[in-house]
C-alpha positions in Angstrom: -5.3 -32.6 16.8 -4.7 -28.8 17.2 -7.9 -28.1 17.8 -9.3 -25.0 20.3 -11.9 -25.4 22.6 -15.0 -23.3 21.4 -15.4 -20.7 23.8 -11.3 -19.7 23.4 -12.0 -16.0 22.0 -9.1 -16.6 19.5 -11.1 -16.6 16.3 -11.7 -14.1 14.1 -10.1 -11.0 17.0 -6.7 -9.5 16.3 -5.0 -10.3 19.9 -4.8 -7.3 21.5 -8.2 -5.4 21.9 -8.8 -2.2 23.0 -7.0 -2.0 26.5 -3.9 -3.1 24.7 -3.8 -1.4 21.9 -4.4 2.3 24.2 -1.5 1.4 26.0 0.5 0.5 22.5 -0.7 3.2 21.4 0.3 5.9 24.5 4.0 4.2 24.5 4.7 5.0 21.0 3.4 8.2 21.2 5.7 9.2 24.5 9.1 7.3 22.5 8.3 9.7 20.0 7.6 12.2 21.5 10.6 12.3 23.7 12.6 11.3 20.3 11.7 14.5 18.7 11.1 16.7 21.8 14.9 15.9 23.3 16.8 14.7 20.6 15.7 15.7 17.3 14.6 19.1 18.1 17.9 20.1 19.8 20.3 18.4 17.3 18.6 20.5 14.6 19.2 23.4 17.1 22.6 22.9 17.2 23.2 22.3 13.5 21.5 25.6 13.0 23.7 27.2 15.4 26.9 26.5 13.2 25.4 28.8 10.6 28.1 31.6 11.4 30.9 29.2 12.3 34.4 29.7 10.7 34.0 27.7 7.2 36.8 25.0 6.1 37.5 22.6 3.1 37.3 18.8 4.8 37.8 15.4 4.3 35.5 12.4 5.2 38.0 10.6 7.6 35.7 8.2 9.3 32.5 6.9 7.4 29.2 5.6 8.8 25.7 6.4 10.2 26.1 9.7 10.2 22.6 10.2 11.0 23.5 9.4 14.6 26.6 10.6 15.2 29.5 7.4 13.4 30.8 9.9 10.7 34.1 12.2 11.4 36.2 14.8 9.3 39.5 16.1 9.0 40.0 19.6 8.4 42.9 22.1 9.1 42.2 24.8 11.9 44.3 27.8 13.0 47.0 25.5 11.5 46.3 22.2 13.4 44.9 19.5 12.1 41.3 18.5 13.6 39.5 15.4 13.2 36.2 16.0 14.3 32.8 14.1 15.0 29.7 15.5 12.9 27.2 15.6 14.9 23.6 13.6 15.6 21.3 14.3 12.2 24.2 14.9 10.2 23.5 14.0 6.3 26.4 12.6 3.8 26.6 9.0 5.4 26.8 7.8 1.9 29.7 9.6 0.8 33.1 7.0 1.0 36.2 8.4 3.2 38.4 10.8 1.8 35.5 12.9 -0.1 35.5 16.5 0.1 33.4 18.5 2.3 32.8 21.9 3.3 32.5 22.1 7.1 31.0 24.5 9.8 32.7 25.0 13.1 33.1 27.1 16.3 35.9 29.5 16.1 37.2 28.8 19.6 36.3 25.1 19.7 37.1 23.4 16.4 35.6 20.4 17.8 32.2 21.4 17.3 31.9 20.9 13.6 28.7 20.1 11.1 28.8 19.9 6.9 27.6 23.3 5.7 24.8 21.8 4.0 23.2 20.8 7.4 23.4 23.8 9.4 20.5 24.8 8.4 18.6 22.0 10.4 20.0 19.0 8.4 17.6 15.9 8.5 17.6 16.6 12.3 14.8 19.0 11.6 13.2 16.6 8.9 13.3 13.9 11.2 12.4 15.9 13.9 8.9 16.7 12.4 8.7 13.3 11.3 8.8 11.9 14.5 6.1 14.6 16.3 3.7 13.7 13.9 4.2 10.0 14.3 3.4 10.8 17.9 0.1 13.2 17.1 -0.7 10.1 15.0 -0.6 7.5 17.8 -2.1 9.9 20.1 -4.8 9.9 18.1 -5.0 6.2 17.4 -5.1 6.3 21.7 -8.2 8.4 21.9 -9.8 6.3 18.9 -8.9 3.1 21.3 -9.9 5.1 24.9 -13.6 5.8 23.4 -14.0 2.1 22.0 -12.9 1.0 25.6 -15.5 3.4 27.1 -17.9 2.1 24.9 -17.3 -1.8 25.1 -17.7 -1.3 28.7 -20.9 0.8 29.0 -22.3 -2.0 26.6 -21.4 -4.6 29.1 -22.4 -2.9 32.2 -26.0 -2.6 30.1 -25.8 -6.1 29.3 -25.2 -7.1 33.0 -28.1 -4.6 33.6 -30.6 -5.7 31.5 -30.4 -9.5 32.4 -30.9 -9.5 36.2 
């Protein structure tokens, strides 16, 4: 007894029709956007600028998604010892705590720290691109969906046209 009325518009469509899917479509092209444009891009800035830091042998002290930011390491620094956040696209989150790693870092702020391998962009650059093409994608899934709407509309103001 689940049964729709004919005229329901439910069969056979996939829900949300042009209109919605051009403003699906423009949202997921700004969150990426904005993703890559003002945090990717500068997190692979920043790795990159650790390319001339003072180098040191390191531990893994706190393991985790270091791809955002959870991993930390130990490391010895003008004879203190630092623990130290890596920073936002850092690589090695699958390395356990207490493995060896060779760390970047600024001379006159030990905090600032990122695993030599990264500081060349890390997967913050990867990512980075990643994301800006997701959002060149949906932008252009948006102007595929902006001319359909265009189109289903001029057919219906010809419709209404042609049958007064």
């Amino acid at each position: 007894m689940n049964e729709r009325p004919a005229g329901s518009g439910q069969s056979g469509q996939s829900g949300l029709g042009p209109r919605g899917s051009l403003v699906m479509s423009l949202t997921l092209t700004l969150l990426l956007g904005m993703l890559s444009l003002l945090v990717m891009f500068p997190a692979a800035e920043h790795l990159r600028s650790l390319k001339g830091g003072e180098r040191a042998d390191a531990t893994l002290h706190t393991s985790g998604s270091c791809m955002i930011g959870q991993c930390r390491v130990e490391f010895e620094a003008d004879g203190r010892t630092v623990v130290a956040d890596l920073p936002t696209g850092s690589g090695g989150g699958k390395q356990s705590v207490g493995a060896a790693v060779t760390v970047r870092y600024q001379a006159d702020d030990p905090q600032v720290v990122a695993r030599e391998e990264d500081v060349g962009g890390g997967g913050a650059a990867l990512f980075a691109w990643m994301s800006a093409g997701a959002a060149l994608l949906f932008l252009a899934l948006s102007a595929v969906a902006a001319v359909s709407l265009v189109r289903q509309r001029r057919k219906a103001a010809a419709g209404e046209g042609n049958a007064g």
